[in-house]
PyMOL commands that place a pseudoatom at each C-alpha (Angstrom):
pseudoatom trace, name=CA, resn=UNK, resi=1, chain=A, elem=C, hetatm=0, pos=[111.830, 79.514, 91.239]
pseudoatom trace, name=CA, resn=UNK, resi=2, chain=A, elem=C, hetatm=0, pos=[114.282, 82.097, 89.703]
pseudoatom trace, name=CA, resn=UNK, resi=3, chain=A, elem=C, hetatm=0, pos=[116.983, 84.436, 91.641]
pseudoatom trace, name=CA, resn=UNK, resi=4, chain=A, elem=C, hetatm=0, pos=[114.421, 87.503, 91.624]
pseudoatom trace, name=CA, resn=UNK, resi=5, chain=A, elem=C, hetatm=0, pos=[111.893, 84.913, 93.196]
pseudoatom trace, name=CA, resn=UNK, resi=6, chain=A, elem=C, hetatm=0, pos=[114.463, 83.530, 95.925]
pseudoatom trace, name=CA, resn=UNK, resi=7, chain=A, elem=C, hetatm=0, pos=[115.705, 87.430, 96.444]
pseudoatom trace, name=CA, resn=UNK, resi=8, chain=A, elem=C, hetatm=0, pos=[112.153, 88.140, 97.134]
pseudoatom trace, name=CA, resn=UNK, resi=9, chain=A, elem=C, hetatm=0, pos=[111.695, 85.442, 99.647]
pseudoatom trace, name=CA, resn=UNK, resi=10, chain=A, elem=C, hetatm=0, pos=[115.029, 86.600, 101.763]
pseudoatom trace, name=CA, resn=UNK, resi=11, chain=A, elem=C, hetatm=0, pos=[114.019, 90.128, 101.730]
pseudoatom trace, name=CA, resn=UNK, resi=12, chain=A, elem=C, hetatm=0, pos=[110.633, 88.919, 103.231]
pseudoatom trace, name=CA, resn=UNK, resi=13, chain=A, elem=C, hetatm=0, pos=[112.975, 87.784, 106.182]
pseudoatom trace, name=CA, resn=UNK, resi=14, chain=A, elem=C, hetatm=0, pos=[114.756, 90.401, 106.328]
pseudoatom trace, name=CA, resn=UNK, resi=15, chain=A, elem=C, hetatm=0, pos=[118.159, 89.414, 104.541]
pseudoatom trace, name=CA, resn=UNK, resi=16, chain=A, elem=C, hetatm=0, pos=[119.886, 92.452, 103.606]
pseudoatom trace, name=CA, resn=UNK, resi=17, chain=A, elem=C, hetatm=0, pos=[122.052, 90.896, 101.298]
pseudoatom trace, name=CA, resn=UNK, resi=18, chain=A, elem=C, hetatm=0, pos=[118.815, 90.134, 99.175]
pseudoatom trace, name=CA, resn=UNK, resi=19, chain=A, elem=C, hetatm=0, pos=[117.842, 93.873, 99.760]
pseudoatom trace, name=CA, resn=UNK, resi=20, chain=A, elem=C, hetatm=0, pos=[120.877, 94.629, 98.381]
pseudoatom trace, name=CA, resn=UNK, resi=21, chain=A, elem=C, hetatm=0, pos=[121.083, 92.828, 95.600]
pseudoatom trace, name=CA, resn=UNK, resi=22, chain=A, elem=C, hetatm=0, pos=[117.735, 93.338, 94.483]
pseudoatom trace, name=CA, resn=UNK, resi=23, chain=A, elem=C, hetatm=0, pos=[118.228, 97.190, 94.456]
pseudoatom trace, name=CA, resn=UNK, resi=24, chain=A, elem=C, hetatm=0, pos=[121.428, 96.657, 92.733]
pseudoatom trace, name=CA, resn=UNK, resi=25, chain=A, elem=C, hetatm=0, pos=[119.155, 95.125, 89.854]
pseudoatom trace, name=CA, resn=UNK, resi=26, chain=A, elem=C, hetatm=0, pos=[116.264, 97.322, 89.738]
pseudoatom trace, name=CA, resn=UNK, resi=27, chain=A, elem=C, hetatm=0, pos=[117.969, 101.036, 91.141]
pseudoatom trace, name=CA, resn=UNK, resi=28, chain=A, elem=C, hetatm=0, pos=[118.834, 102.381, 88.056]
pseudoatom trace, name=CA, resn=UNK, resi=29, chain=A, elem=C, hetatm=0, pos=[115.655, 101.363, 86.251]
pseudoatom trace, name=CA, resn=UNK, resi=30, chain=A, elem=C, hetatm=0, pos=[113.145, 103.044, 89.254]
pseudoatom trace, name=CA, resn=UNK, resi=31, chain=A, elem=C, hetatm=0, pos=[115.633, 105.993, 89.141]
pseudoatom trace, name=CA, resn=UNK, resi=32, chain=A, elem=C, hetatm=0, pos=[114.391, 106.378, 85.229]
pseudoatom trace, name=CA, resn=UNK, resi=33, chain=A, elem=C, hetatm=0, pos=[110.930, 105.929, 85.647]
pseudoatom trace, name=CA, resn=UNK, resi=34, chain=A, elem=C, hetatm=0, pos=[110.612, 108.420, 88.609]
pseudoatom trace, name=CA, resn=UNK, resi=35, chain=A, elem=C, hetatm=0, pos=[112.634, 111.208, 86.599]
pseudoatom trace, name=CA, resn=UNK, resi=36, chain=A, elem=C, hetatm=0, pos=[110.861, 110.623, 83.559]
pseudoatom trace, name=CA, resn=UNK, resi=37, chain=A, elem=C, hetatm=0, pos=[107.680, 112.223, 86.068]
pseudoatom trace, name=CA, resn=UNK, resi=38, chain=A, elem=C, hetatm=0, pos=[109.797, 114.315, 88.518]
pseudoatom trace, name=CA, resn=UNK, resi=39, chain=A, elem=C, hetatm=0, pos=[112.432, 115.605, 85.727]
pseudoatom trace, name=CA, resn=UNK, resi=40, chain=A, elem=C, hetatm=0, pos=[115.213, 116.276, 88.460]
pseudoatom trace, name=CA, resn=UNK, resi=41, chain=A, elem=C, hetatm=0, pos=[117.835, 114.220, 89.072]
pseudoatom trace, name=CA, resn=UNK, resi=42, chain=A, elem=C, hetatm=0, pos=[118.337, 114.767, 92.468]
pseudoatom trace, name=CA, resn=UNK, resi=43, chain=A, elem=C, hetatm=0, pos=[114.913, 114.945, 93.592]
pseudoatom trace, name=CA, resn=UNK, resi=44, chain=A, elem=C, hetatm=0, pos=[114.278, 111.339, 91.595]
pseudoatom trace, name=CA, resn=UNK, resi=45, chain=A, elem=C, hetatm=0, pos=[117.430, 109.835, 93.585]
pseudoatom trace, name=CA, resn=UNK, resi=46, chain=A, elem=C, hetatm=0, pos=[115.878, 110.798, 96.833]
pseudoatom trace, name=CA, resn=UNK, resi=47, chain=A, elem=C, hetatm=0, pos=[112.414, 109.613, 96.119]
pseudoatom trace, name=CA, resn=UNK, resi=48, chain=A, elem=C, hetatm=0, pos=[113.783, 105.998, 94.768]
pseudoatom trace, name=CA, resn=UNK, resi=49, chain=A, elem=C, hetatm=0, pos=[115.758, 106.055, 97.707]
pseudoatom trace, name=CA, resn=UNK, resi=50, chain=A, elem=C, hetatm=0, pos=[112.239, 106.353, 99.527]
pseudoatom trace, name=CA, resn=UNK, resi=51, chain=A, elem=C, hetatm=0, pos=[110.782, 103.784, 97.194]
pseudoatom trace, name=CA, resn=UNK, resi=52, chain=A, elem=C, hetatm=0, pos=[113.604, 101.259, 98.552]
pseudoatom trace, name=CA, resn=UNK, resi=53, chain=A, elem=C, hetatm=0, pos=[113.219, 101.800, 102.236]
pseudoatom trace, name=CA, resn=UNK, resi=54, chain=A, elem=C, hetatm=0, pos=[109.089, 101.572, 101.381]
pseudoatom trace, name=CA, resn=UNK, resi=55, chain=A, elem=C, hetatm=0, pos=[110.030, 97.954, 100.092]
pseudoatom trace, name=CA, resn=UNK, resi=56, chain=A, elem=C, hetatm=0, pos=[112.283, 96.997, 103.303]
pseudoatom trace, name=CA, resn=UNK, resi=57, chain=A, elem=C, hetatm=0, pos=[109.420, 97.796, 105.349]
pseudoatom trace, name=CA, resn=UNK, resi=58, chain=A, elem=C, hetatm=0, pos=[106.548, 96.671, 103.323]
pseudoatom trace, name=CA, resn=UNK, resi=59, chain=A, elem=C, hetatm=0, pos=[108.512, 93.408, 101.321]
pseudoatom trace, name=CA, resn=UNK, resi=60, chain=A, elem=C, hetatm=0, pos=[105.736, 90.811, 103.003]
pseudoatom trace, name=CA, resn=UNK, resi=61, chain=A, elem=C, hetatm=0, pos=[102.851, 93.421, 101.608]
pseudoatom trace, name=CA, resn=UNK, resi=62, chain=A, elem=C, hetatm=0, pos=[104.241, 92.185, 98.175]
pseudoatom trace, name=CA, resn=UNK, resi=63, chain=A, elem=C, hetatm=0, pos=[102.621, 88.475, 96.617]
pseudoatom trace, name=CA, resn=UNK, resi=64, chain=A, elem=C, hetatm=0, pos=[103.971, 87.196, 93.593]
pseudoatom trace, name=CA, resn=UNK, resi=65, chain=A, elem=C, hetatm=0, pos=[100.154, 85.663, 92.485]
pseudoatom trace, name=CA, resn=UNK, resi=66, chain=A, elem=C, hetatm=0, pos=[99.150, 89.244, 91.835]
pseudoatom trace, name=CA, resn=UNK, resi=67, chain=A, elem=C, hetatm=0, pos=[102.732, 90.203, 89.558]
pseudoatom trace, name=CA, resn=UNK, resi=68, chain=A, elem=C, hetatm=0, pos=[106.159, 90.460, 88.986]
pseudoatom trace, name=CA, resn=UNK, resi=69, chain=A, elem=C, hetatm=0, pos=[108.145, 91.757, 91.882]
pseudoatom trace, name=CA, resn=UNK, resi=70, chain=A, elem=C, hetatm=0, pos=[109.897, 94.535, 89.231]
pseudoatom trace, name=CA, resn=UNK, resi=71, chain=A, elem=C, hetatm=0, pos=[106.107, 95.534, 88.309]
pseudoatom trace, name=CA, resn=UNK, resi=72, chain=A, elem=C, hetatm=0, pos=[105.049, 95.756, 92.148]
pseudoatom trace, name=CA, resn=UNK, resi=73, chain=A, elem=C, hetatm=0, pos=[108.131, 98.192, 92.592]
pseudoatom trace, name=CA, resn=UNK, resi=74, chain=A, elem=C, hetatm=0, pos=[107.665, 100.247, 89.907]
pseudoatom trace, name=CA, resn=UNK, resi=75, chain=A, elem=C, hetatm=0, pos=[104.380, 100.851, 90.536]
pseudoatom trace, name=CA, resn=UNK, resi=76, chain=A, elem=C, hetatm=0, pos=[105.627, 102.052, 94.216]
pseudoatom trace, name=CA, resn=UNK, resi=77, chain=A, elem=C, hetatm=0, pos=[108.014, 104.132, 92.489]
pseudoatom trace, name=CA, resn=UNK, resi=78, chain=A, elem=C, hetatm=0, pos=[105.727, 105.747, 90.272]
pseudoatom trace, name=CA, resn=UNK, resi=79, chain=A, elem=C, hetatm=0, pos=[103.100, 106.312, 92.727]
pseudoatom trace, name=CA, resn=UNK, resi=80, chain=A, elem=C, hetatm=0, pos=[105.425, 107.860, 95.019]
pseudoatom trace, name=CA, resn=UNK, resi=81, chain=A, elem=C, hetatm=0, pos=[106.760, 109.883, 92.261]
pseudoatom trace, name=CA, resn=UNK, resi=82, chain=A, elem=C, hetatm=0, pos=[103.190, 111.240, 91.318]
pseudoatom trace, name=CA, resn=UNK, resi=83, chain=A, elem=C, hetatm=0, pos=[102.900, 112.173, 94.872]
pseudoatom trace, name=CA, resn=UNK, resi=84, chain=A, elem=C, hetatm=0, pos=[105.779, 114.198, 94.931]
pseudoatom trace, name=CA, resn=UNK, resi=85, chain=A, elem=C, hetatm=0, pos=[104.588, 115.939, 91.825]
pseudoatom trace, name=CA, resn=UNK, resi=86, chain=A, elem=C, hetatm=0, pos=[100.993, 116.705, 93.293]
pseudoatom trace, name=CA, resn=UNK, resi=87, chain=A, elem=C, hetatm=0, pos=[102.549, 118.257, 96.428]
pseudoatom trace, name=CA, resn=UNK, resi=88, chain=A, elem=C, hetatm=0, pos=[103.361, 122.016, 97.237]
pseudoatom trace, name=CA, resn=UNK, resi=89, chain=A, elem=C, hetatm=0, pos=[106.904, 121.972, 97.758]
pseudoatom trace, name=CA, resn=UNK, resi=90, chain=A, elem=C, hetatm=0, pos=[106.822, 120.439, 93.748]
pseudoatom trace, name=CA, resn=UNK, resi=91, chain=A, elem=C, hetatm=0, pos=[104.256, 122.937, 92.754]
pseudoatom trace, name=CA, resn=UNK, resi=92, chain=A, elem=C, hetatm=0, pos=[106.208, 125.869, 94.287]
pseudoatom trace, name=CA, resn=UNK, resi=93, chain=A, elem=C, hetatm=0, pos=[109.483, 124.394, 93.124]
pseudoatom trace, name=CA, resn=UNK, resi=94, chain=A, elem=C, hetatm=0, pos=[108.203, 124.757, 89.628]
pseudoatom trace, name=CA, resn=UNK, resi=95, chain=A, elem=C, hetatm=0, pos=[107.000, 128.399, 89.710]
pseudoatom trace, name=CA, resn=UNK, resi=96, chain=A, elem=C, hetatm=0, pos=[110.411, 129.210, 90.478]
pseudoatom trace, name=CA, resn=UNK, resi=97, chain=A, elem=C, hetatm=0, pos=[112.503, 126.851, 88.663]
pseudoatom trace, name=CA, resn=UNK, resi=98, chain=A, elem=C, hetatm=0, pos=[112.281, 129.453, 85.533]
pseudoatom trace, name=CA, resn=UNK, resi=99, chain=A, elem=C, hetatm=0, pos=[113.725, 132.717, 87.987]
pseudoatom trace, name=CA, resn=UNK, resi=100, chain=A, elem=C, hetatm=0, pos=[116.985, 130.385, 87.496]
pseudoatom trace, name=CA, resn=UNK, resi=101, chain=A, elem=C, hetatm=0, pos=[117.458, 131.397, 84.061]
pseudoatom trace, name=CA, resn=UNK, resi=102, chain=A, elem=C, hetatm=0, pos=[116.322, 135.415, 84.721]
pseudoatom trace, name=CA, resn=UNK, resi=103, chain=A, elem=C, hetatm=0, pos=[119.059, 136.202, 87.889]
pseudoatom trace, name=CA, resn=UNK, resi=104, chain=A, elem=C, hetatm=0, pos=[121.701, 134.925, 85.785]
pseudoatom trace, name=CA, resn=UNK, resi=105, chain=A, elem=C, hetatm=0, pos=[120.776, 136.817, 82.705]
pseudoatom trace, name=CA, resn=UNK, resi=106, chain=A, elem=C, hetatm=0, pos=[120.731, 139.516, 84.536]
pseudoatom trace, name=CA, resn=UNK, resi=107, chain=A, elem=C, hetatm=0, pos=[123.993, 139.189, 86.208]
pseudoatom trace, name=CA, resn=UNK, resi=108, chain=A, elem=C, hetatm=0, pos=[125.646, 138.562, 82.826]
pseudoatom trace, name=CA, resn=UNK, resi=109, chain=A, elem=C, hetatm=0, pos=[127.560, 141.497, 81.437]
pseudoatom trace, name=CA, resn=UNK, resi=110, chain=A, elem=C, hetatm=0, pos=[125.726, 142.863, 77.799]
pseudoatom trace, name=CA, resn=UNK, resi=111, chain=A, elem=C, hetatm=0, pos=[127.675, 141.775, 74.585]
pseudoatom trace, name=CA, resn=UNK, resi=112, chain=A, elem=C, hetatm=0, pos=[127.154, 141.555, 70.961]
pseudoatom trace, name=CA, resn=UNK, resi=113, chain=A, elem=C, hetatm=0, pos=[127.103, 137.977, 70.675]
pseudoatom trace, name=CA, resn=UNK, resi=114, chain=A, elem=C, hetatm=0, pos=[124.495, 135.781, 69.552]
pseudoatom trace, name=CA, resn=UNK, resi=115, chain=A, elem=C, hetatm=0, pos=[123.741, 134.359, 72.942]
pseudoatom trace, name=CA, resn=UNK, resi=116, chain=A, elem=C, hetatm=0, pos=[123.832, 138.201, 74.439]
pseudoatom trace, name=CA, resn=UNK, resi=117, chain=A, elem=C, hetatm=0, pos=[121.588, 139.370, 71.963]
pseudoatom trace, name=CA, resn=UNK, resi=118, chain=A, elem=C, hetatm=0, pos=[119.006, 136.286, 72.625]
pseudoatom trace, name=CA, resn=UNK, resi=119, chain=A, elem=C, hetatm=0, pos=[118.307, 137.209, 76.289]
pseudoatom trace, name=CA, resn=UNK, resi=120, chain=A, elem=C, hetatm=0, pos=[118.518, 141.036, 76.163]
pseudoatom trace, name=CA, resn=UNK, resi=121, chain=A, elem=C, hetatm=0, pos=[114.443, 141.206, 76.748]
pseudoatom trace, name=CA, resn=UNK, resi=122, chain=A, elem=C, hetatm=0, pos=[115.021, 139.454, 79.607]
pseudoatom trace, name=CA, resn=UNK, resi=123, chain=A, elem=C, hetatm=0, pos=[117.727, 141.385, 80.466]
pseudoatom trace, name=CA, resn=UNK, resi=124, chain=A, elem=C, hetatm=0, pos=[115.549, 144.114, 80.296]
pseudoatom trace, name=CA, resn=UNK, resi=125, chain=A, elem=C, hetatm=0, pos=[112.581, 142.503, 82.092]
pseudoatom trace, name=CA, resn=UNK, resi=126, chain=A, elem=C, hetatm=0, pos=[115.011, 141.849, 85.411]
pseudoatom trace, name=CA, resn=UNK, resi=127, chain=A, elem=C, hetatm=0, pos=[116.542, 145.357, 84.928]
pseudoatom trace, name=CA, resn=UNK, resi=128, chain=A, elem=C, hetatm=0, pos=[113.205, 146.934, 85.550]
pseudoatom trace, name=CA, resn=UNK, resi=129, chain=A, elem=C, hetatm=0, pos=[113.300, 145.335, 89.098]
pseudoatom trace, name=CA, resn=UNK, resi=130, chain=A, elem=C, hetatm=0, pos=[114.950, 147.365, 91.946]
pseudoatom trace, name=CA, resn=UNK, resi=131, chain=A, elem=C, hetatm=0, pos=[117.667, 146.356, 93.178]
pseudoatom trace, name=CA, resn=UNK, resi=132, chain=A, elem=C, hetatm=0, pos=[116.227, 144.856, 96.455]
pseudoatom trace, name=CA, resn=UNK, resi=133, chain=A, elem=C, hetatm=0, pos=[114.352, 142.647, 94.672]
pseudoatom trace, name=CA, resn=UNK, resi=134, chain=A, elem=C, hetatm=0, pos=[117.082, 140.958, 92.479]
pseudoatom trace, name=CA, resn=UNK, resi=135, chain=A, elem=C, hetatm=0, pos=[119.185, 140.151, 95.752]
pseudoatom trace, name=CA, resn=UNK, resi=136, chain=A, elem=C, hetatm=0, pos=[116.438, 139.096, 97.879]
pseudoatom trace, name=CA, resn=UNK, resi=137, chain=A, elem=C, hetatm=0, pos=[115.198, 136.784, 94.291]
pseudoatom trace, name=CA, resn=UNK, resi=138, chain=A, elem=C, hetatm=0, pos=[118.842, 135.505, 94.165]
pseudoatom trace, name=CA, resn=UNK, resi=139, chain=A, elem=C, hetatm=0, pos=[119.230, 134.956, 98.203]
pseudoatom trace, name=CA, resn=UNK, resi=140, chain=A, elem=C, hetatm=0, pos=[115.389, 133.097, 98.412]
pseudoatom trace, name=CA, resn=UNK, resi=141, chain=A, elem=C, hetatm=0, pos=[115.668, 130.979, 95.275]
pseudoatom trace, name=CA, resn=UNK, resi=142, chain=A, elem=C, hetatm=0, pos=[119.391, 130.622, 94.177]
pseudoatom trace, name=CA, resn=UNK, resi=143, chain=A, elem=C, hetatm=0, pos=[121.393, 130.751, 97.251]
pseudoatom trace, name=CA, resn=UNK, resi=144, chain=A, elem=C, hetatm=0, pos=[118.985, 128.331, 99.267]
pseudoatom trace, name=CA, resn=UNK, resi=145, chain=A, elem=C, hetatm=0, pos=[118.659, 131.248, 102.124]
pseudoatom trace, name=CA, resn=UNK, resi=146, chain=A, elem=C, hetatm=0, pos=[115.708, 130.852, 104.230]
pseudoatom trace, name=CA, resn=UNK, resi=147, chain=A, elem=C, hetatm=0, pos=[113.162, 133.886, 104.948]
pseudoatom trace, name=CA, resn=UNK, resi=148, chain=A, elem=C, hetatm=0, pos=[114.099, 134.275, 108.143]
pseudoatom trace, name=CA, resn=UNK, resi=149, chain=A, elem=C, hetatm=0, pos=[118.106, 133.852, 107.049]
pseudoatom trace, name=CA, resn=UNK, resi=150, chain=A, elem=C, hetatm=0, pos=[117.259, 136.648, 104.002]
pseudoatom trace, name=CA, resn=UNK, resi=151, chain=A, elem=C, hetatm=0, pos=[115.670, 138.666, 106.884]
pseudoatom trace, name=CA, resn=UNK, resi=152, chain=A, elem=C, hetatm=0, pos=[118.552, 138.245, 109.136]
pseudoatom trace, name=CA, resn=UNK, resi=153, chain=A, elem=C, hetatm=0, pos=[121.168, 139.037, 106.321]
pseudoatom trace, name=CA, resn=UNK, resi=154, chain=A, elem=C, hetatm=0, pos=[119.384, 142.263, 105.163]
pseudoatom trace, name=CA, resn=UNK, resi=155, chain=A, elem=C, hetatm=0, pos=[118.551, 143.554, 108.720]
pseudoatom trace, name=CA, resn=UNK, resi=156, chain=A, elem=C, hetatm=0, pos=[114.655, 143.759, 108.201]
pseudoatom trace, name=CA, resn=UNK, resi=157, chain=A, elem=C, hetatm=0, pos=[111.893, 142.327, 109.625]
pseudoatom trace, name=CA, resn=UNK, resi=158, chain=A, elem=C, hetatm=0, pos=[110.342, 138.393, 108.625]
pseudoatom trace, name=CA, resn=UNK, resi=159, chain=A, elem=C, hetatm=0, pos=[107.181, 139.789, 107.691]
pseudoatom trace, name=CA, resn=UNK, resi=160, chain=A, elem=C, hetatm=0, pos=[109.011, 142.536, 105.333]
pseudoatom trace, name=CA, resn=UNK, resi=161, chain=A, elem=C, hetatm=0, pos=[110.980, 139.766, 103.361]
pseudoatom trace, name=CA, resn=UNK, resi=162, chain=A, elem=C, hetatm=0, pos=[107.770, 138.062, 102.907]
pseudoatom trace, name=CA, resn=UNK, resi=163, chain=A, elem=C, hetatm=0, pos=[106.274, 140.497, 101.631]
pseudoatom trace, name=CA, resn=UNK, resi=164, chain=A, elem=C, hetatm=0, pos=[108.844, 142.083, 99.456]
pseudoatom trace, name=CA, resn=UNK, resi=165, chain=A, elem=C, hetatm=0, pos=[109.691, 138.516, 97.979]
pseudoatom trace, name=CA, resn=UNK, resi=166, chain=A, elem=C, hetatm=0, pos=[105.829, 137.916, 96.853]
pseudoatom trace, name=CA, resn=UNK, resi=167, chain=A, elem=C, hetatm=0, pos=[105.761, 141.536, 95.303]
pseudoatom trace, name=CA, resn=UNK, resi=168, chain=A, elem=C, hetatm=0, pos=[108.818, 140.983, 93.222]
pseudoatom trace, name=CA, resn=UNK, resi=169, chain=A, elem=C, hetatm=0, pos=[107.776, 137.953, 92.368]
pseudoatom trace, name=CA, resn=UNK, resi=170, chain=A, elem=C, hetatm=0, pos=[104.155, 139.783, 91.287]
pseudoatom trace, name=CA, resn=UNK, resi=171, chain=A, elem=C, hetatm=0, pos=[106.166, 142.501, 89.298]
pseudoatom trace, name=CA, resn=UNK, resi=172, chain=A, elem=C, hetatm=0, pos=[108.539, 140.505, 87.353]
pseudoatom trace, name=CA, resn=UNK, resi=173, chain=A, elem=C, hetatm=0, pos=[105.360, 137.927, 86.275]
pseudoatom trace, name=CA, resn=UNK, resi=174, chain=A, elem=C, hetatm=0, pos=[104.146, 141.621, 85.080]
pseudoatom trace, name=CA, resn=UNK, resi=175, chain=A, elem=C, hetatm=0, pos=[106.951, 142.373, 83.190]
pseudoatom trace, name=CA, resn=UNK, resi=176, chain=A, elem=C, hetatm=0, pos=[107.391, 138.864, 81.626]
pseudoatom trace, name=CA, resn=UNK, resi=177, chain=A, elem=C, hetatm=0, pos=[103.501, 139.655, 80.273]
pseudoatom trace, name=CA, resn=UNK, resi=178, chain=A, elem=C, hetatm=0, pos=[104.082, 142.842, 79.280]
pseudoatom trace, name=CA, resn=UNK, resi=179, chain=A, elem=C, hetatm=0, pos=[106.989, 142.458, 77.288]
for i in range(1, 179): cmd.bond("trace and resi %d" % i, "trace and resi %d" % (i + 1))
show_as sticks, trace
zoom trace
């Protein structure tokens, strides 16, 4: 029997010294192999944090005749992580992931440089939105304000935010085609 194998047993009784050690041996490798799906770091640390409370709860699920304990785990990990991928919140997460790059383009003062010159289309793109749709882009997306926080902050209704945010999200997918 090897220390992995013994680890195994105590977490199967609950010894939290053998959860601890086994996560100190296999965190940083789950933590890889859910980012190489997830590709956020933060995201992949919470989910592999999932993955190890999964195998607290579920350690007598596990039986070493069917594979290695690391294999078991990762499998967990990447299931979990495939999950997360296939879900909205991922999905929707994505969409706006590349607004990131537009709100501070557009916030960025025009120069002659090299990098200047290399987003003035975009520039342009985020310049043909009002106004009200650059601050309520940059409260929704970049300054983690809720809908109904946006709504508070800009004294208009729930329902108005709603749907102002999906029509300047319509018109700068518009201008990102047209351009």
């Amino acid at each position: 029997m090897d220390k992995t194998d013994i680890l195994v047993a105590q977490l199967k009784v609950k010894d939290v010294d053998a959860f601890e050690q086994l996560h100190h041996m296999y965190a940083k490798n789950i933590l890889g192999a859910i980012n190489v799906i997830i590709q956020d770091e933060a995201i992949s640390k919470e989910i592999c944090q999932d993955v190890f409370v999964k195998v607290w709860e579920k350690s007598q699920l596990y039986d070493a005749a069917k594979g290695r304990f690391f294999t078991w785990l990762l499998n967990m990990a990447r299931n979990a992580a495939i999950d997360y991928s296939r879900s909205k919140e991922f999905k929707t997460q994505k969409k706006n992931h590349s607004l990131d790059l537009f709100v501070s383009i557009y916030e960025q003062p025009t120069d002659n440089t090299t990098s200047g010159e290399k987003y003035d289309g975009l520039r342009r793109m985020l310049k043909q939105l009002k106004r009200k749709c650059v601050e309520l882009i940059e409260m929704l997306y970049f300054k983690d304000y809720t809908q109904k926080m946006a709504a508070e902050r800009l004294s208009i209704p729930l329902g108005t935010v709603k749907s102002r945010n999906r029509n300047c999200l319509k018109h700068l997918r518009e201008n990102l085609k047209n351009d």
